[in-house]
ZADO-1210 file (C-alpha; in nm, 4 decimals, padded with zeros to 6 digits):
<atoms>
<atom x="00.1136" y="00.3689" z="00.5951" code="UNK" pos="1"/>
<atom x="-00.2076" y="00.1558" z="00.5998" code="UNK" pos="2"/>
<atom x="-00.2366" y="-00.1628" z="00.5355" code="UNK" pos="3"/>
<atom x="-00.4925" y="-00.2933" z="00.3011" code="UNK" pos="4"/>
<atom x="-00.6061" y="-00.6475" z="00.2625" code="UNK" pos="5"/>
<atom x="-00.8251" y="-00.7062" z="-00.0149" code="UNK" pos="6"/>
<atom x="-00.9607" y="-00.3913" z="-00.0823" code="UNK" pos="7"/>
<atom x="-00.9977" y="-00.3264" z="00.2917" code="UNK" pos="8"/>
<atom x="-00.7808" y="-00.0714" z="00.4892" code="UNK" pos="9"/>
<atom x="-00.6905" y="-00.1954" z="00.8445" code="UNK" pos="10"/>
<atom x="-00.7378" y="00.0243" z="01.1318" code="UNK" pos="11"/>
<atom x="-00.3917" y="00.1759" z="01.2549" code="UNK" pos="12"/>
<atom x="-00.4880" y="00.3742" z="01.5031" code="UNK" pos="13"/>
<atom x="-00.3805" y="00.4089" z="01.8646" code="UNK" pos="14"/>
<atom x="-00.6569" y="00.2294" z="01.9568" code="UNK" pos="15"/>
<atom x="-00.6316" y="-00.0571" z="01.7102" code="UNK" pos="16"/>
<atom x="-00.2629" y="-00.0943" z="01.7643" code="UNK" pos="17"/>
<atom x="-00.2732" y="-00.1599" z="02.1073" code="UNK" pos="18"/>
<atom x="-00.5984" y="-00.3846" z="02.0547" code="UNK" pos="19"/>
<atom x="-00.3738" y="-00.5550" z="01.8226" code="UNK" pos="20"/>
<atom x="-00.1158" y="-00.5979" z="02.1059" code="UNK" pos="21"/>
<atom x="-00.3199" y="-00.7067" z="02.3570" code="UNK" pos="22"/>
<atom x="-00.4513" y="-00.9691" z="02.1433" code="UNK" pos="23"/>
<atom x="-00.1218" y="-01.1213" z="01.9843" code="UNK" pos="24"/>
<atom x="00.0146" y="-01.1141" z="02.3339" code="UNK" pos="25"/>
<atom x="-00.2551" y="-01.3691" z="02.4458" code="UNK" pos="26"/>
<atom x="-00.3726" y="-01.5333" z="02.1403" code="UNK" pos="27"/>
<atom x="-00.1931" y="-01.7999" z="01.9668" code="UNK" pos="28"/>
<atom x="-00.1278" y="-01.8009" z="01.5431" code="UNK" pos="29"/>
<atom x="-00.5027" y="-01.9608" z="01.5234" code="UNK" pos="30"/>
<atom x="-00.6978" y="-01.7584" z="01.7106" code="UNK" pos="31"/>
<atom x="-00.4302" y="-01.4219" z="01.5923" code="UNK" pos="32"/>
<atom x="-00.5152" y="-01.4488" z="01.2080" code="UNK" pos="33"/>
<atom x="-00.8847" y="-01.5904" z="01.2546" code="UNK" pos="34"/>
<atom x="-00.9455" y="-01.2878" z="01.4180" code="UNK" pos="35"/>
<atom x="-00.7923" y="-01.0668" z="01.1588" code="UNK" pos="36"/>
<atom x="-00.9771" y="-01.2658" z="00.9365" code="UNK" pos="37"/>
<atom x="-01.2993" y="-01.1930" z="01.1186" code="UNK" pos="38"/>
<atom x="-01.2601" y="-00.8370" z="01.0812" code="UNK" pos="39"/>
<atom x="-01.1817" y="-00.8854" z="00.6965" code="UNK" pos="40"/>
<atom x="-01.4391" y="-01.1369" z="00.6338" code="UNK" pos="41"/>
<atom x="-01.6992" y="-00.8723" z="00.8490" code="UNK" pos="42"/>
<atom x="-01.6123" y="-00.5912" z="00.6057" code="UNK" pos="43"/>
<atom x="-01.6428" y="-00.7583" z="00.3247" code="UNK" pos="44"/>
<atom x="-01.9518" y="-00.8930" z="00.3439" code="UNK" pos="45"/>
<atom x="-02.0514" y="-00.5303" z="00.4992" code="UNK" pos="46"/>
<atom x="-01.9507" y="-00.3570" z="00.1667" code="UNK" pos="47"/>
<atom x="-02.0858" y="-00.6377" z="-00.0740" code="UNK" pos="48"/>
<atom x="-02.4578" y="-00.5694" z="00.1684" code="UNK" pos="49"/>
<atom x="-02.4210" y="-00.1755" z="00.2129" code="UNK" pos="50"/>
<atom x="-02.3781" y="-00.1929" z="00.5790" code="UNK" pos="51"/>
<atom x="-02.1534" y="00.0648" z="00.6986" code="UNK" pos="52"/>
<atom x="-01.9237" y="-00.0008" z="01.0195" code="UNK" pos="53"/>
<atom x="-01.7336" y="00.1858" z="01.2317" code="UNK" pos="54"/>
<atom x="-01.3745" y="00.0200" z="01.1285" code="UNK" pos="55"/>
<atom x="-01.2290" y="00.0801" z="01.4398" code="UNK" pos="56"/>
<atom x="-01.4679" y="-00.0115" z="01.6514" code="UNK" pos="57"/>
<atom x="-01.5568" y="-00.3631" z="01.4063" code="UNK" pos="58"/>
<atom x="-01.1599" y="-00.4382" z="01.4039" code="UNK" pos="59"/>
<atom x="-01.1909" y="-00.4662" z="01.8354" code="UNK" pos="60"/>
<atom x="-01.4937" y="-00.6695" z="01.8000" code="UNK" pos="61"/>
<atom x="-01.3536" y="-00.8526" z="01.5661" code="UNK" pos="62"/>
<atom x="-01.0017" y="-00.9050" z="01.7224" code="UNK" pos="63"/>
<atom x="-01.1557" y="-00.9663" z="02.0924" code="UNK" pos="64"/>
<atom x="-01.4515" y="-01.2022" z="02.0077" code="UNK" pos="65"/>
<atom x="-01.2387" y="-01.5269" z="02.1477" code="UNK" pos="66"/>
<atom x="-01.0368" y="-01.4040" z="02.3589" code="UNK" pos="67"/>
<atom x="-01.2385" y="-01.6058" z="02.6005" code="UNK" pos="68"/>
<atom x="-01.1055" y="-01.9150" z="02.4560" code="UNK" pos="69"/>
<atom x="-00.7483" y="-01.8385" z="02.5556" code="UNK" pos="70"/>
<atom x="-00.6136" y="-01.8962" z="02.8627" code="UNK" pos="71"/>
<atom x="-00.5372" y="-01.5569" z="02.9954" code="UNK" pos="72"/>
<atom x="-00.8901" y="-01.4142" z="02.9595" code="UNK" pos="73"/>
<atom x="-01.1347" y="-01.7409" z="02.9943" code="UNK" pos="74"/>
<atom x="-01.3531" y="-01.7514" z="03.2935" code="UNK" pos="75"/>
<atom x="-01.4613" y="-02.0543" z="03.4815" code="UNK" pos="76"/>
<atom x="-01.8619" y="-02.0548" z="03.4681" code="UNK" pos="77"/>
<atom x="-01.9817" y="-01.7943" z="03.1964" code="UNK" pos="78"/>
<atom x="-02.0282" y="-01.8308" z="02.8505" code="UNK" pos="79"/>
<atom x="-01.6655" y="-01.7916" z="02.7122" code="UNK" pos="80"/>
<atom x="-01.7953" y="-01.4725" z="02.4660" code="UNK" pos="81"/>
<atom x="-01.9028" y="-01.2776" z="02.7541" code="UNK" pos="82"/>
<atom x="-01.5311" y="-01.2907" z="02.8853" code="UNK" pos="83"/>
<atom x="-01.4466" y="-01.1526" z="02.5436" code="UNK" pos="84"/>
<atom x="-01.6942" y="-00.9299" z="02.5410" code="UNK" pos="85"/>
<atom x="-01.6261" y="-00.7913" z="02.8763" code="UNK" pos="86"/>
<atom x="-01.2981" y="-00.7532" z="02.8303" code="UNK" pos="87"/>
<atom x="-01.3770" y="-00.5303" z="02.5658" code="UNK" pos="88"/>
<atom x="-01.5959" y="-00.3109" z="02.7783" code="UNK" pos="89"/>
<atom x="-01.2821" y="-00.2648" z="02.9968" code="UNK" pos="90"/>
<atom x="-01.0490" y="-00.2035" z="02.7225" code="UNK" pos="91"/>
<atom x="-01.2260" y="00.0426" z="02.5357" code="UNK" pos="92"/>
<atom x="-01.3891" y="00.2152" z="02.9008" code="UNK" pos="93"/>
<atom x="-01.0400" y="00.2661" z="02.9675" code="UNK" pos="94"/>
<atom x="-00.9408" y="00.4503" z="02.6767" code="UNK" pos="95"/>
<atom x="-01.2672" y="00.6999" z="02.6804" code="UNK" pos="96"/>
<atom x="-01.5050" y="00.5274" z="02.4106" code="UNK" pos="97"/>
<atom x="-01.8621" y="00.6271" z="02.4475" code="UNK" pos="98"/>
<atom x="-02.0837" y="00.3980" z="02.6167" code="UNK" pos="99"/>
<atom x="-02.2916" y="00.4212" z="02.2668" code="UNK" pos="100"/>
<atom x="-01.9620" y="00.2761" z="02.1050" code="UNK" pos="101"/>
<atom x="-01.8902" y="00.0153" z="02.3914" code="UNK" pos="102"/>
<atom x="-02.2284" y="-00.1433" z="02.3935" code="UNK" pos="103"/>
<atom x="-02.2221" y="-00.1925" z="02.0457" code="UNK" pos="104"/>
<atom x="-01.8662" y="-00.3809" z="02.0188" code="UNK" pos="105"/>
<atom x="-01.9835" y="-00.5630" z="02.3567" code="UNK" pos="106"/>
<atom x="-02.3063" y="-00.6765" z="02.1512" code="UNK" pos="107"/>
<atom x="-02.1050" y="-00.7889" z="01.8426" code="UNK" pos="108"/>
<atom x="-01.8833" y="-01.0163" z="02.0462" code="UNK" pos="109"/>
<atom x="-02.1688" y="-01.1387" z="02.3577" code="UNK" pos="110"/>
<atom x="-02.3549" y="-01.2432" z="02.0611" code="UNK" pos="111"/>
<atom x="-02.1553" y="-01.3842" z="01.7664" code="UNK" pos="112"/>
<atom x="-02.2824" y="-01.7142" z="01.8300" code="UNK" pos="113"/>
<atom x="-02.6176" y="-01.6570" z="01.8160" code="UNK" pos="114"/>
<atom x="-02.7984" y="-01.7226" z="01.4924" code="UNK" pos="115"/>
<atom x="-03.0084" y="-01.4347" z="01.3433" code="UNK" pos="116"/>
<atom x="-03.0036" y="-01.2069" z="01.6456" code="UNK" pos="117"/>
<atom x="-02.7052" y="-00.9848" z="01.5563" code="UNK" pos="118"/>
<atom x="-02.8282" y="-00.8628" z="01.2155" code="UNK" pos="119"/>
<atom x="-03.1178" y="-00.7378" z="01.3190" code="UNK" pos="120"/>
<atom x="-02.8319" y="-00.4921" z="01.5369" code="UNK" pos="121"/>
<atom x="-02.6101" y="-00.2235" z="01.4626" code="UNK" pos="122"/>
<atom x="-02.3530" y="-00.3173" z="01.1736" code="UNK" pos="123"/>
<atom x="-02.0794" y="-00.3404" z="01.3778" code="UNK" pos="124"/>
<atom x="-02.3033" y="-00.5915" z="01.5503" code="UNK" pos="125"/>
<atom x="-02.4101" y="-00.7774" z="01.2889" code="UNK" pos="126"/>
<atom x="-02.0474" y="-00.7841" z="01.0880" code="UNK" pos="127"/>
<atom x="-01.8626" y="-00.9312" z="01.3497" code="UNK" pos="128"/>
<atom x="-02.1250" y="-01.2082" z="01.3214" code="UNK" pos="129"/>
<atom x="-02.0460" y="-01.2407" z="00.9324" code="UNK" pos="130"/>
<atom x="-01.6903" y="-01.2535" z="00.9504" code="UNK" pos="131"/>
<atom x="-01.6872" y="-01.5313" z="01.1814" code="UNK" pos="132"/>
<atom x="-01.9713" y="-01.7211" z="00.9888" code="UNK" pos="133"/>
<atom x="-01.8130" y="-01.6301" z="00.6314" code="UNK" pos="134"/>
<atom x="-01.4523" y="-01.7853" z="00.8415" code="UNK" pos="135"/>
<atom x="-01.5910" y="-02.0515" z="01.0741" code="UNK" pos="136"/>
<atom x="-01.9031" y="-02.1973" z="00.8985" code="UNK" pos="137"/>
<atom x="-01.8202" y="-02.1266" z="00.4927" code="UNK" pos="138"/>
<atom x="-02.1885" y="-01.8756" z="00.5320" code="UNK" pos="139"/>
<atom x="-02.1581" y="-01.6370" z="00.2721" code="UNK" pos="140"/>
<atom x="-01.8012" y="-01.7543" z="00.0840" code="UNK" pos="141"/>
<atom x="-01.9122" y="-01.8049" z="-00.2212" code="UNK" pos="142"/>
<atom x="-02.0980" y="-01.4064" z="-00.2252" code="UNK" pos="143"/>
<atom x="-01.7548" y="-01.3225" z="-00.2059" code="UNK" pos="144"/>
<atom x="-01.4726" y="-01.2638" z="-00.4869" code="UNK" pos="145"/>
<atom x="-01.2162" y="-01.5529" z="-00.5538" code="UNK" pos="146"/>
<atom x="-00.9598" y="-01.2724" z="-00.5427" code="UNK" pos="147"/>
<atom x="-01.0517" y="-01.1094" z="-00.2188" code="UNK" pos="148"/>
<atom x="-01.0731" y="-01.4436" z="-00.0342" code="UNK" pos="149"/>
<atom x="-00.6861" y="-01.5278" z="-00.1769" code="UNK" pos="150"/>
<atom x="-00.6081" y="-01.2047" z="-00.0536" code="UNK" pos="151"/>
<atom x="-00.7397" y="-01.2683" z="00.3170" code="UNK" pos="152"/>
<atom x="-00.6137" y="-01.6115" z="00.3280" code="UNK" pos="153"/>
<atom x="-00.2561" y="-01.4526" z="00.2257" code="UNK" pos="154"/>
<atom x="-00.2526" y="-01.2179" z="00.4581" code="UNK" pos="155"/>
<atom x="-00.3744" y="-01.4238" z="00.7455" code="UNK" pos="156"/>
<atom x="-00.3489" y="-01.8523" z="00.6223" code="UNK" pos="157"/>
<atom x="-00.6060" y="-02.1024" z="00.7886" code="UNK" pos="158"/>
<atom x="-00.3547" y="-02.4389" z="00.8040" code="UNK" pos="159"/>
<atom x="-00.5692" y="-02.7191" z="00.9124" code="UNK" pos="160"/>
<atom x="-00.8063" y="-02.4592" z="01.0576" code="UNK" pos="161"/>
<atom x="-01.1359" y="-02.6386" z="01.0837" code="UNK" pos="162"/>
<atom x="-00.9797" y="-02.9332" z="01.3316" code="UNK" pos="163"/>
<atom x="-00.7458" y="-02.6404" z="01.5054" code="UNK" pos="164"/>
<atom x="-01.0316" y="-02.4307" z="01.6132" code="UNK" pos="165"/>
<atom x="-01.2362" y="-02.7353" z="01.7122" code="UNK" pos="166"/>
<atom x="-00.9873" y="-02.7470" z="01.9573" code="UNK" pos="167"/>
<atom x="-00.9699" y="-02.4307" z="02.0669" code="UNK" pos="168"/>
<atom x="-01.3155" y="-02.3998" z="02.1360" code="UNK" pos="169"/>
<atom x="-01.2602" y="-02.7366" z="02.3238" code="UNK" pos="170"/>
<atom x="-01.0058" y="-02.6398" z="02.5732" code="UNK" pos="171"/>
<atom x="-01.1797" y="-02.2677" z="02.5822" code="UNK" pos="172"/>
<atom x="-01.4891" y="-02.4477" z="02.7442" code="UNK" pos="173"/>
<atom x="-01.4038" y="-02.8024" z="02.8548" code="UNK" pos="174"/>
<atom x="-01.4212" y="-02.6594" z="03.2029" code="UNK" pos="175"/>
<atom x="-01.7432" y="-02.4914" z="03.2374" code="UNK" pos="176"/>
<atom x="-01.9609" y="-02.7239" z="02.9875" code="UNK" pos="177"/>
<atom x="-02.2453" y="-02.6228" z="03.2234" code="UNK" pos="178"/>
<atom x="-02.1934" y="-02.2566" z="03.0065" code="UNK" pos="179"/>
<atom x="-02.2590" y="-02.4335" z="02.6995" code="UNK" pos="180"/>
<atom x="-02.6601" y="-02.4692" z="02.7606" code="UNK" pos="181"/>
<atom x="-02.8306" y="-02.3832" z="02.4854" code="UNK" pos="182"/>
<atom x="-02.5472" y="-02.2657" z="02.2665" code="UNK" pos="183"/>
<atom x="-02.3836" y="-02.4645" z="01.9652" code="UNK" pos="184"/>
<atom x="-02.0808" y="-02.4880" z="02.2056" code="UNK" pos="185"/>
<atom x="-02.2790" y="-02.8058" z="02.3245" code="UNK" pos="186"/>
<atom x="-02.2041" y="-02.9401" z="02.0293" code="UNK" pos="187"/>
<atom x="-01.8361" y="-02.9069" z="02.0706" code="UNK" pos="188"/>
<atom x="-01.8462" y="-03.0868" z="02.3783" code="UNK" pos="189"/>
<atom x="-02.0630" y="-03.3636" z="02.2658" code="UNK" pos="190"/>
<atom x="-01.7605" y="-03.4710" z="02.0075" code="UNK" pos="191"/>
<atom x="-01.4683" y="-03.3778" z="02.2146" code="UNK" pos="192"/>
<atom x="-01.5857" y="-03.5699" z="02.5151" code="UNK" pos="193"/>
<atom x="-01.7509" y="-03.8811" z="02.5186" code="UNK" pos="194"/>
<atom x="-01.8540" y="-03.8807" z="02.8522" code="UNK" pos="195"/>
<atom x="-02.0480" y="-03.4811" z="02.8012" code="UNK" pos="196"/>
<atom x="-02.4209" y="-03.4599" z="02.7680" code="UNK" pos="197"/>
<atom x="-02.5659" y="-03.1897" z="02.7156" code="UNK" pos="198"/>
<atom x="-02.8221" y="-03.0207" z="02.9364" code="UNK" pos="199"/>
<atom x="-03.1678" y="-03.0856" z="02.7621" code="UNK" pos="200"/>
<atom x="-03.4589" y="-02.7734" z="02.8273" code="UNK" pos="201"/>
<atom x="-03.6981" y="-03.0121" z="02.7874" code="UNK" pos="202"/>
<atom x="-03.6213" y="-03.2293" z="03.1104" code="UNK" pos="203"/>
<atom x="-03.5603" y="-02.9001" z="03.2548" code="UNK" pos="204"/>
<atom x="-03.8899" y="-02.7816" z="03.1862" code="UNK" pos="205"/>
<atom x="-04.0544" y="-03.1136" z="03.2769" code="UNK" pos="206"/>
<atom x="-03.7925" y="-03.1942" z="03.5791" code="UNK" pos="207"/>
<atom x="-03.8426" y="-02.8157" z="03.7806" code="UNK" pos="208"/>
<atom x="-04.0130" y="-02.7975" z="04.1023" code="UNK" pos="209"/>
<atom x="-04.3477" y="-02.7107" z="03.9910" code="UNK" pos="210"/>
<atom x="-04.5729" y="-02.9614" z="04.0295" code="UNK" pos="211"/>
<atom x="-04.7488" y="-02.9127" z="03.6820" code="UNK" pos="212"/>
</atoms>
């Protein structure tokens, strides 16, 4: 039988089960029901704007857009959603999605951190970006019904989430801060570590080896 969370059936497929499985196995509680909350958060705001997903394929974009935060799938020099968003490509290339399909839930993850971009994209683009905005940054809760947001947080609880994901995108990247140029993972960095400055495109610009 399908679960539904707030109005919002949750893929059960093949597919989505073993997405699910992959994900639990290498994802802690945090990143586990943030990501379910992603996907929840994405469709809701998709139904309250008329966009129109692909469930399936939103629910792996959705459930694989940190796994390059976690140990078993972070990288040591590229941005930590392209390990996510690779991953994907593998995972879903190995079970026969079209490449039309792929490069979509590839997009939604490689560029959930990027202001603006992803809603001028597909939906299942763009509502991986609003789930983790609505979850992450508070942009769009209040569009959304009391009720429905009880209902997520039920399902799937955020204890002490703000400082725990801090964290988590802390140790994702602490290793590779040289990935974090010009992303707001610089920011991370900048109050985790002391020491971290970030790389400024300015005296990039000014310090290349062109002589004007």
């Amino acid at each position: 039988m399908t679960t539904e969370i707030a109005g919002i059936p949750v893929p059960d497929s093949a597919l989505a089960t073993e997405a699910t499985e992959l994900v639990r196995d290498a994802t802690d509680d945090l990143l586990y029901h943030h990501s379910r909350r992603v996907f929840l958060f994405g469709s809701l705001q998709g139904r309250r704007l008329g966009l129109h997903a692909d469930p399936e394929l939103l629910y792996v974009g959705a459930m694989f857009h940190d796994l390059g935060l976690t140990e078993k799938y972070r990288g040591e020099t590229q941005r930590f959603e392209l390990d996510g968003a690779d991953e994907a490509r593998r995972f879903l290339e190995s079970h026969g999605v079209p490449e039309t399909s792929v490069r979509k839930v590839w997009e939604g993850i490689a560029l959930h951190t990027t202001p603006e971009v992803p809603w001028r994209l597909e939906p299942e683009v763009a509502l991986v970006t609003a789930g983790v905005e609505t979850d992450v940054l508070g942009i769009g809760r209040d569009e959304l019904a009391e009720a429905d947001l009880a209902a997520v947080v039920a399902a799937h609880p955020r204890p002490g989430f703000k400082r725990r994901i801090l964290a988590a995108f802390a140790d994702g990247f602490r290793h590779r801060p040289a990935s974090t140029f010009g992303t707001v993972n610089a920011d991370v960095l900048e109050h985790d570590d002391p020491a971290f400055h970030h790389l400024d495109f300015v005296e990039v610009i000014l310090g290349n080896s062109w002589p004007e």
